[in-house]
TIFIMAR-292720 format. One record per residue (C-alpha): chain; y, x negated, z. Coordinates in Angstrom, 1 decimal. Each point is the difference from the previous one (the first is absolute). Layout:
+--------+--------+--------+--------+
: cadena :      v :      u :      w :
+--------+--------+--------+--------+
:      A :      Y :      X :      Z :
...
+--------+--------+--------+--------+
//
This chain:
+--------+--------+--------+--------+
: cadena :      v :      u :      w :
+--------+--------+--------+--------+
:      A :  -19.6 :  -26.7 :   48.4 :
:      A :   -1.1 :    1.9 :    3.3 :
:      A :    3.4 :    0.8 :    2.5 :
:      A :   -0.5 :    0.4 :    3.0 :
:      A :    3.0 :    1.2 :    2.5 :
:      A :    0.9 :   -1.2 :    3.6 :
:      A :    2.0 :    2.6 :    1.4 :
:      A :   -0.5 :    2.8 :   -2.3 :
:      A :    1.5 :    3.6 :    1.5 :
:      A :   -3.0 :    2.0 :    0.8 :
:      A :    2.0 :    3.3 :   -0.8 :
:      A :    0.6 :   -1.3 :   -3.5 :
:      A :   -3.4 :   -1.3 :   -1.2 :
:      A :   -2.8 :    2.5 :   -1.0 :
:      A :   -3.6 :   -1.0 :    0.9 :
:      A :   -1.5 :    0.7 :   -3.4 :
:      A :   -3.6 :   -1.0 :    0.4 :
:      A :   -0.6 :    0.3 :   -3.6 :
:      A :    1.6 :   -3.8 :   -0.4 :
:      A :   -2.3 :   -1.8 :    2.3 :
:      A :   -1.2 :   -3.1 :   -1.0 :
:      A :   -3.4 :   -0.1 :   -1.8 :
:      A :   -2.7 :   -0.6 :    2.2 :
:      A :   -3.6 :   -1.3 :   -0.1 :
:      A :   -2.9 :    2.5 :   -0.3 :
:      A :   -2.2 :    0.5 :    3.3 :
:      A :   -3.4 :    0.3 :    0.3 :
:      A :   -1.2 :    3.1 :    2.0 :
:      A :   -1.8 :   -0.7 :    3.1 :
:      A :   -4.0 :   -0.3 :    0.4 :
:      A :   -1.7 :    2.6 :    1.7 :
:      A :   -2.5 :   -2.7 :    0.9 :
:      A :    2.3 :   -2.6 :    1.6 :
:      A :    1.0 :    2.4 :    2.8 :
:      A :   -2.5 :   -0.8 :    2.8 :
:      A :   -1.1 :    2.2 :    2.5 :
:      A :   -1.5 :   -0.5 :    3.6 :
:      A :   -3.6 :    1.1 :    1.3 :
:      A :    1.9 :    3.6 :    0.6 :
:      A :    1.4 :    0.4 :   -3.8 :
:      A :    3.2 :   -0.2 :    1.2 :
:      A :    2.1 :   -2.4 :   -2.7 :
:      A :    2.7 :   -2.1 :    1.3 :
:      A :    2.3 :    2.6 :   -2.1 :
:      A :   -1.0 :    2.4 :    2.9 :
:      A :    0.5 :   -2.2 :    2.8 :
:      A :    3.5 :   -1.2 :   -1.2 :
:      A :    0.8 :    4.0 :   -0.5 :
:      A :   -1.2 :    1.1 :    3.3 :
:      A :    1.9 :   -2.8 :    1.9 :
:      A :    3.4 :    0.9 :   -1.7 :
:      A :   -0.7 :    3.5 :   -1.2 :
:      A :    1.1 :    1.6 :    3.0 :
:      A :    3.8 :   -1.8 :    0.1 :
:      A :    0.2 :    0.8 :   -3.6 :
:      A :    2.7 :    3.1 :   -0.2 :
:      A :    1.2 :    2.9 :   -3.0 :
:      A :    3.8 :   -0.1 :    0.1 :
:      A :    1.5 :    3.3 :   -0.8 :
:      A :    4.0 :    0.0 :   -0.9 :
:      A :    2.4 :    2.5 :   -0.7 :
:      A :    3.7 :   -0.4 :   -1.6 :
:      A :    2.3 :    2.9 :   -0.8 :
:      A :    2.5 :   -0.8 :   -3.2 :
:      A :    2.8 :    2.6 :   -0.6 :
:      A :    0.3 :    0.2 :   -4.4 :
:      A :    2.4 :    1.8 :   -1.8 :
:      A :   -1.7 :    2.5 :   -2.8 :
:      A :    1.6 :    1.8 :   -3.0 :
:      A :   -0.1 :    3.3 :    0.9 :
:      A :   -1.4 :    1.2 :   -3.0 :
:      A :   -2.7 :   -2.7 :   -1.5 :
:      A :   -0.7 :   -1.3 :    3.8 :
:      A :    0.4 :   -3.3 :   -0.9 :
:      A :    2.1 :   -2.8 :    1.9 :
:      A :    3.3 :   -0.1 :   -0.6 :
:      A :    3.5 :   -1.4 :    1.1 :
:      A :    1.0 :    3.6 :    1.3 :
:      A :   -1.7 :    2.6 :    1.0 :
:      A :   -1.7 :    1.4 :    2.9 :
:      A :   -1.1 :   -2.0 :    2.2 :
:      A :   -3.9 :    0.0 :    1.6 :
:      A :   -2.5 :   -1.8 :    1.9 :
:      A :   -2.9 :   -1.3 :   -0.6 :
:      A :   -2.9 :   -1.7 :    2.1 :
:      A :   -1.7 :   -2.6 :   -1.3 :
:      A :   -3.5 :   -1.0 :    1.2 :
:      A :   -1.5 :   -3.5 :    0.2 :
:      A :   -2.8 :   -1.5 :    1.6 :
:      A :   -1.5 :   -3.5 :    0.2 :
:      A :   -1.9 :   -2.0 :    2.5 :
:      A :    0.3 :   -2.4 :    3.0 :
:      A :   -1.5 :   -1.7 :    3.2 :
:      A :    0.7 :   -0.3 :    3.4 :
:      A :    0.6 :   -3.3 :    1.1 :
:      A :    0.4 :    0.7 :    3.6 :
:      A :   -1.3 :    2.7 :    2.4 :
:      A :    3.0 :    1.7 :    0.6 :
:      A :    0.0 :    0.9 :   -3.1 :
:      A :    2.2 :   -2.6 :   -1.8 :
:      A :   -1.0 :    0.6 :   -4.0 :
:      A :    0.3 :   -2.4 :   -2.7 :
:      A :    1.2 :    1.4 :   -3.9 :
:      A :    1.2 :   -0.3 :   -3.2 :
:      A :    4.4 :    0.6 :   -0.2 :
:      A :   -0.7 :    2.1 :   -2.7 :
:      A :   -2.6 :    2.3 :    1.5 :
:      A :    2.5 :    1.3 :    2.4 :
:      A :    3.1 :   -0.4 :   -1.9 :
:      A :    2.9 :    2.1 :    1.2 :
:      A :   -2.6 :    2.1 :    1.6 :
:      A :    1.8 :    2.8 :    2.5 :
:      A :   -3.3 :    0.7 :    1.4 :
:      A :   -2.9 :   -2.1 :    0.4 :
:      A :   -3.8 :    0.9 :    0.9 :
:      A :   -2.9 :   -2.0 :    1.2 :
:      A :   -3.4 :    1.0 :    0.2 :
:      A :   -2.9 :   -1.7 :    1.0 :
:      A :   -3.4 :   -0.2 :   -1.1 :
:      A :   -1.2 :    2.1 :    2.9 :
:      A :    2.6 :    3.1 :   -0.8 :
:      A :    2.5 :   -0.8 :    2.3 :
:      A :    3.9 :    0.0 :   -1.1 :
:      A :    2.7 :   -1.3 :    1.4 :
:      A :    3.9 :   -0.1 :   -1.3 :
:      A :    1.2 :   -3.3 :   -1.3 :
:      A :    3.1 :   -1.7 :    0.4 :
:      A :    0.7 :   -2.5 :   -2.2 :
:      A :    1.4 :   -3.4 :    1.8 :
:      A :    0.4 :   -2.1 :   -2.8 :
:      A :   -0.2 :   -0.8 :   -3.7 :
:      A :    0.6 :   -2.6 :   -2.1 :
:      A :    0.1 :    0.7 :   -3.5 :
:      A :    0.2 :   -3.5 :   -1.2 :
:      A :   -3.9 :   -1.0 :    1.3 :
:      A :   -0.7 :    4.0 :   -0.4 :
:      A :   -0.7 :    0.0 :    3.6 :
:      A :   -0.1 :    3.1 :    2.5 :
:      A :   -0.3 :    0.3 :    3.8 :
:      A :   -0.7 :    3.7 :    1.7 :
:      A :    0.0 :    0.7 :    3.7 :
:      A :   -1.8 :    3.1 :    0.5 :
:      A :    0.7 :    2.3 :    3.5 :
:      A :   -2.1 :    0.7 :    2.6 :
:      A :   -2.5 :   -2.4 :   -0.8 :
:      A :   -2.4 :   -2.4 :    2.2 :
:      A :   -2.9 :   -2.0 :   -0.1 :
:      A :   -0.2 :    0.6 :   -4.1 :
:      A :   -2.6 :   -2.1 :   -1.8 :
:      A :    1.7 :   -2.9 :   -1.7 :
:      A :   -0.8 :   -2.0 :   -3.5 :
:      A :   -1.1 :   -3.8 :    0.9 :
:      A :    2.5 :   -1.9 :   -1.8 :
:      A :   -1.6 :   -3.5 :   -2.2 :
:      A :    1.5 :   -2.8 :   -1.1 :
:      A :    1.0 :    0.2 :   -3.9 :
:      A :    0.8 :   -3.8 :   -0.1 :
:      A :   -4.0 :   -0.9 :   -0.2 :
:      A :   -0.8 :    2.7 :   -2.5 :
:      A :   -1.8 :   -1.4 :   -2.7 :
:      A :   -0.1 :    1.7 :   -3.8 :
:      A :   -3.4 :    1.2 :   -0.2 :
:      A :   -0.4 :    1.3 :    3.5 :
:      A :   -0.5 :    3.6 :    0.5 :
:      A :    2.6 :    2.6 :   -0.2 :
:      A :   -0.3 :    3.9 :    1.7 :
:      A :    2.1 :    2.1 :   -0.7 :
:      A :    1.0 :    3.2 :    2.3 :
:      A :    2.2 :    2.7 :    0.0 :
:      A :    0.6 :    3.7 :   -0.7 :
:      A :    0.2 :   -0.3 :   -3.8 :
:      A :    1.0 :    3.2 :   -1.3 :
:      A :   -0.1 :    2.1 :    2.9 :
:      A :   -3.7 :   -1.0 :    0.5 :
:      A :   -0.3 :   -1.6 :    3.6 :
:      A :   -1.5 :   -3.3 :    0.9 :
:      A :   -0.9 :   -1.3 :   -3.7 :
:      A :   -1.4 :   -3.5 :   -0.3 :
:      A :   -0.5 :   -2.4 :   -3.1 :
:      A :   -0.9 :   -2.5 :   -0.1 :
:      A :    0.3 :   -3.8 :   -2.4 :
:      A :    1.1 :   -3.4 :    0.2 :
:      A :    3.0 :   -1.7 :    0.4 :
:      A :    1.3 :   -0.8 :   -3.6 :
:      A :    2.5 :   -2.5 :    0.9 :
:      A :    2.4 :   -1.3 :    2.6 :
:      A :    3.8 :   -0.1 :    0.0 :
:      A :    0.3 :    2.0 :   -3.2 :
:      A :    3.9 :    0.2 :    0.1 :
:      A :    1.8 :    3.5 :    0.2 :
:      A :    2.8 :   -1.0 :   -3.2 :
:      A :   -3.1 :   -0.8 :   -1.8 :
:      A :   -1.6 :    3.5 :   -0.3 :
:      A :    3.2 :    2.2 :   -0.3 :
:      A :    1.3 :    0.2 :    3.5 :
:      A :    3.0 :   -2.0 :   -0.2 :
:      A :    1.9 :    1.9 :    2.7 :
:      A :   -2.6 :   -1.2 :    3.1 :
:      A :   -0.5 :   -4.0 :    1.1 :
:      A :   -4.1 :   -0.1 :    0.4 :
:      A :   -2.9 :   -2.1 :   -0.9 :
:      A :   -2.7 :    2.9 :   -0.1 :
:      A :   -4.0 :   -0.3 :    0.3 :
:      A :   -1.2 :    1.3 :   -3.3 :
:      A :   -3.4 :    1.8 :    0.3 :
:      A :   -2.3 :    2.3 :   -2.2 :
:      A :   -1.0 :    2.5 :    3.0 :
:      A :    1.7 :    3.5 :   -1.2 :
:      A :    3.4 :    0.3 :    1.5 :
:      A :    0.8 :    3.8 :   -1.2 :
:      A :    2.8 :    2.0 :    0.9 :
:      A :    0.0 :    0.7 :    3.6 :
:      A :   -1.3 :   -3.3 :    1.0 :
:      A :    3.3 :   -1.4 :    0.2 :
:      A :    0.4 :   -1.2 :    3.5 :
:      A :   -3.2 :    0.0 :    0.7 :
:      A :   -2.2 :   -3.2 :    1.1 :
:      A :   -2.0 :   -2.6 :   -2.0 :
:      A :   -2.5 :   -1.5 :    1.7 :
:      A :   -1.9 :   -3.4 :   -0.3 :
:      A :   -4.0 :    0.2 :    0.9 :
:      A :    0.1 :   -0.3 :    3.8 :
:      A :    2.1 :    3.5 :    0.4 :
:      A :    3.4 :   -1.9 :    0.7 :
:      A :    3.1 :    1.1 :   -2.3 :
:      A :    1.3 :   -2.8 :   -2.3 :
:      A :    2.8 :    2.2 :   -2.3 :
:      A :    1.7 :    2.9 :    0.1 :
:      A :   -0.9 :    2.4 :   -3.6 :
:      A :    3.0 :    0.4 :   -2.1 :
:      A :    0.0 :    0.0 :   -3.5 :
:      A :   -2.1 :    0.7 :   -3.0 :
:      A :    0.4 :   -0.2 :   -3.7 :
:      A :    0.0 :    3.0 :   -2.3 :
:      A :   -1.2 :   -1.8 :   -2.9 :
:      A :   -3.0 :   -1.8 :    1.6 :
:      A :   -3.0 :    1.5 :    2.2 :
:      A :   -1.0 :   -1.7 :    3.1 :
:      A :    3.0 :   -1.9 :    0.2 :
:      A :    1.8 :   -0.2 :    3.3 :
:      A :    2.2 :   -1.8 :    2.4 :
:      A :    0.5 :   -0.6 :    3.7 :
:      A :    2.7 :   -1.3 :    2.1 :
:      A :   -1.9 :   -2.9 :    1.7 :
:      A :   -0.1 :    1.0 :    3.9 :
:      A :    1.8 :   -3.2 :    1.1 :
:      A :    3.0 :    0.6 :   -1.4 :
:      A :   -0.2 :    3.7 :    1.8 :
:      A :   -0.5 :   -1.9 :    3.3 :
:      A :    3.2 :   -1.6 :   -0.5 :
:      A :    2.1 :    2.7 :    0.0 :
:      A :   -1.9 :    3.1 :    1.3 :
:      A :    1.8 :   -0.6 :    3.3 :
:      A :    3.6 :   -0.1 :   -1.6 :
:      A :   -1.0 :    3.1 :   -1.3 :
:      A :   -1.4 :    1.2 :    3.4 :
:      A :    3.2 :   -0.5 :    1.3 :
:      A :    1.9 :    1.4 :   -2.5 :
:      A :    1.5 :   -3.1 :   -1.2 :
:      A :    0.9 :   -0.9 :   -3.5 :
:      A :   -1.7 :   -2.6 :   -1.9 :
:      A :    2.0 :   -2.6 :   -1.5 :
:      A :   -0.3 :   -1.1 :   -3.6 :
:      A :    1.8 :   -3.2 :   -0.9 :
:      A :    1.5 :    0.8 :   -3.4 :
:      A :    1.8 :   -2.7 :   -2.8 :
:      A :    0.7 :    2.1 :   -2.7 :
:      A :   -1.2 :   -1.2 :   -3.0 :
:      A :   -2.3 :    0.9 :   -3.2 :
:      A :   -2.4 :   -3.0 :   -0.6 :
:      A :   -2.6 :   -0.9 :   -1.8 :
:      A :   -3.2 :   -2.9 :    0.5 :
:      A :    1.1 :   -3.1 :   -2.0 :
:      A :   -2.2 :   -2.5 :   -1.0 :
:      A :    0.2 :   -3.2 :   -2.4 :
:      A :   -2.0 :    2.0 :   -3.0 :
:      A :    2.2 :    3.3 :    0.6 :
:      A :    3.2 :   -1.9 :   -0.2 :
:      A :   -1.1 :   -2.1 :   -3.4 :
:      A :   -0.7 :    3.8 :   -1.5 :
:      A :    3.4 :    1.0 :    0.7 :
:      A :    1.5 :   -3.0 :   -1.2 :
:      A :   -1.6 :    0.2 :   -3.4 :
:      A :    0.9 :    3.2 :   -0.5 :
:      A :    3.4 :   -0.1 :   -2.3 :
:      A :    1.3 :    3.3 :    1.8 :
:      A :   -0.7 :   -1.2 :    3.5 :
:      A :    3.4 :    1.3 :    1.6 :
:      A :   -0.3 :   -3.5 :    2.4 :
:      A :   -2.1 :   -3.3 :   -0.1 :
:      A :   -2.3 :   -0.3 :    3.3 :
:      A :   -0.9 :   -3.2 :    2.0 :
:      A :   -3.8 :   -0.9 :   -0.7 :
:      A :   -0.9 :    0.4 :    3.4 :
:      A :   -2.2 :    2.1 :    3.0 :
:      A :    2.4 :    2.2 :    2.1 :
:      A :    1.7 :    3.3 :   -0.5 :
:      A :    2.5 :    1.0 :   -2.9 :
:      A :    2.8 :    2.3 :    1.3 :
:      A :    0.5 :    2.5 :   -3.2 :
:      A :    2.9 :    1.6 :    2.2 :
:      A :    1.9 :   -0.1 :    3.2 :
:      A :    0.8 :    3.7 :    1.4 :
:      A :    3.5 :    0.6 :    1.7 :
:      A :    1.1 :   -0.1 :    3.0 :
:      A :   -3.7 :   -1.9 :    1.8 :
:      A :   -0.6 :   -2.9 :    1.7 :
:      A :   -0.8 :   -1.5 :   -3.6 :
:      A :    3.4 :    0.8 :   -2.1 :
:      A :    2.1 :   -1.0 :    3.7 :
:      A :   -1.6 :   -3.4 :   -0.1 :
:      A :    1.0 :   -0.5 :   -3.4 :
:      A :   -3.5 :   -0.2 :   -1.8 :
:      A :    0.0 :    0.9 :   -4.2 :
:      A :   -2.5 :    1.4 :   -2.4 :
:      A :   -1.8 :   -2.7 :   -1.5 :
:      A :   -0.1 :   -2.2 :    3.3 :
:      A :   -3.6 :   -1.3 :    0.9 :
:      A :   -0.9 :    0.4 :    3.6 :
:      A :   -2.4 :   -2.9 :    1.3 :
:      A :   -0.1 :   -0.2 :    3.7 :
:      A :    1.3 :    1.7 :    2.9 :
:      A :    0.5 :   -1.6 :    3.1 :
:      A :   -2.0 :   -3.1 :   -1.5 :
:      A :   -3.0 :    2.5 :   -0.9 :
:      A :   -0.5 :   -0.7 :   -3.9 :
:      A :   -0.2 :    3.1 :   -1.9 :
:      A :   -2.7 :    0.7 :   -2.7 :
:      A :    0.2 :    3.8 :   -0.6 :
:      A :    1.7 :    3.3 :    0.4 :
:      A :   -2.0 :    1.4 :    2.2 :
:      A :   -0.2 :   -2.8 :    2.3 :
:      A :    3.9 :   -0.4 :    0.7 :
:      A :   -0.2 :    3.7 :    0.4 :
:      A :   -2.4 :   -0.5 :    3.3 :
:      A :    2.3 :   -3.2 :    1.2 :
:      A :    2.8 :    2.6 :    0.2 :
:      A :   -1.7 :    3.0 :    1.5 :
:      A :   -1.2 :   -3.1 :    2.7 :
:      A :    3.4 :   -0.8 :    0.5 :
:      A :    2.6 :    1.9 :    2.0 :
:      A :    3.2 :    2.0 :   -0.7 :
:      A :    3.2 :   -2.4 :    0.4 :
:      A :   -2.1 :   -2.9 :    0.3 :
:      A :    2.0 :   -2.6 :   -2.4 :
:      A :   -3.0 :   -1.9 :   -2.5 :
:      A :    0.9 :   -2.8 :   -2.1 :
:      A :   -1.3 :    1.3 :   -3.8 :
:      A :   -0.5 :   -3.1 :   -2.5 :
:      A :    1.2 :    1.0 :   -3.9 :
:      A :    0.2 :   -1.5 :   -2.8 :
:      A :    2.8 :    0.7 :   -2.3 :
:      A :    1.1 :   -1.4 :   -3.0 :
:      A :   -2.5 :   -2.4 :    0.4 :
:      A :    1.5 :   -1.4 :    3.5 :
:      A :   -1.8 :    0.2 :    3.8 :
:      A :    2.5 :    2.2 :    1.7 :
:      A :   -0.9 :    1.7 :    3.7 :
:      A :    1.5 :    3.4 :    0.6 :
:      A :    0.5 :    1.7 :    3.5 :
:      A :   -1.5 :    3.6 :    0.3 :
:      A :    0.2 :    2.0 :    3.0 :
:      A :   -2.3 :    3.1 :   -0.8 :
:      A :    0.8 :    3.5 :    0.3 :
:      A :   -2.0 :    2.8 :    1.7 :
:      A :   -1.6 :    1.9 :   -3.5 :
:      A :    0.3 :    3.4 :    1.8 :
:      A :    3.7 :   -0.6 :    1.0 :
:      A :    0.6 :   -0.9 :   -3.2 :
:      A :   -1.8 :    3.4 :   -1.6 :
:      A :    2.1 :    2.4 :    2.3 :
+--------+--------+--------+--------+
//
């Protein structure tokens, strides 16, 4: 069976992209079924040259002090001491025209010094205002900026899988790159292609998302930016995701402000249950429990000291509503609790041993929780 983790610490959980979940082959996109106007121009162009110019290269720096052997140079536990600079770069897109600048967390990641450039050569030093590392989210300020061109935002709730998908960003080093594809599929959910540590349905698209790109903005046809690039996989080509824009809206202005985001966290490993699962385990002579023939979620274990192990819930309970909403998958009761709020008492229906019980949780903050 699949886990998948509410509440996982992000500094204990690798991303190994390797372990993604197959996925279904894409079709490359026609030449032929990209129309162009009476001047040439494709709608590719016209999407580009609307955003293109709010569309930045995000240059980082970050000095690490390592101890070396003083003989083979390697890192050791003693030695010298010495600094070294790291360089990074990524992509992003202003969001407001003085010069507010949407990201990924992990593009400027402990950054001590932060660059933007724009597509016309100007540069300007970032300050970063907020990040979130849970929705890999970033917000830059940059200085002594006005009147900047800014990215027209979409709405990522009316995407559809098959619409277009453009890709831009600074892939490599190599300014204002665009792919472009098709939305592959909605709502593809972040435990489910290795990235247990984040809380995310993405948009999955085949448009190139390269190193670089991260950050950088995915358009739908019109020009109007309906994810945020993140992600690829290393054992597939042309495989990407995005964070849909929506959920950027929601807390860009947390960010902005230098807020933290709140993650309501319960603390346990779980797993989707359903009626032909459970029958499986049961007839399975070294199955270490038997498991109610039912749709909900299977607690494998509780962790200590969270919301979960407080409240008194058990591995092997079956979680099948919260607040009165029935529960069908992992992934679902995930969303209810990142939709609910920190301290906020909900009334969790188990069964155990075979008997309806209800359980109160009041949720934890996950980043509390990590530090």
């Amino acid at each position: 069976m699949k886990l998948s983790r509410l509440g996982y610490s992000i500094a204990a959980i690798a991303l190994i992209i390797a372990t993604f979940l197959p996925l279904p082959a894409l079709a490359a996109v026609p030449t032929a079924a990209i129309a162009a106007d009476n001047s040439g121009n494709s709608f590719v162009s016209k999407a580009v040259e609307q955003v293109g110019s709010a569309v930045v290269r995000i240059d980082t720096e970050r000095t690490i002090t390592r101890r070396l052997d003083p003989f083979f140079g390697d890192e050791a536990l003693t030695g010298l001491p010495q600094q070294q600079l790291l360089r990074g770069q990524g992509s992003g897109f202003i969001i407001d025209r003085d010069g507010v600048i949407l990201t990924n967390a992990h593009v400027v990641d402990r950054a001590d010094k932060v660059t933007v450039i724009l597509k016309d050569g100007r540069s300007f030093k970032g300050k970063v205002r907020g990040v979130d590392a849970v929705t890999d989210l970033a917000v830059i300020q940059v200085s002594g900026a006005k009147n900047l061109p800014v990215a027209e935002l979409g709405d990522s709730d009316i995407v559809k899988v098959g619409d277009w998908a453009i890709a831009v960003g600074n892939p490599f080093g190599l300014d204002n790159t665009v792919t472009l594809g098709i939305v592959s599929t909605l709502k593809r959910a972040s435990s489910t292609v290795g990235m247990t540590d984040k809380r995310l349905d993405f948009i999955q698209t085949d448009a190139a998302i390269n190193p670089g790109n991260s950050g950088g903005p995915l358009l739908n046809g019109k020009g109007e930016v309906i994810g945020i690039n993140t992600a690829i996989r290393a054992d597939a080509i042309g495989i990407g995701f995005a964070i849909p824009i929506n959920k950027a809206k929601t807390i860009s202005t947390q960010l902005a402000r230098g807020e933290k985001v709140s993650h309501p966290y319960l603390g346990v490993q779980m797993v989707t249950l359903t009626p032909e699962i459970a029958a499986e385990n049961n007839n399975d002579p070294n199955a270490l429990f038997q498991i109610p023939p039912v749709n909900g979620v299977l607690v494998v274990k509780v962790l200590p000291n969270t919301a979960a192990s407080v409240a008194g819930m058990r591995r092997g309970d079956t979680i099948l509503e919260v607040d009165g909403e029935a529960i069908h998958d992992a992934n679902q009761l995930q969303n209810v609790m990142e939709n609910s709020r920190v301290s906020q008492l909900l009334q969790v229906r188990i069964l155990r041993d075979g008997k309806d019980r209800i359980v109160k949780v009041i949720p934890k903050d996950l980043i509390d929780e990590q530090n």
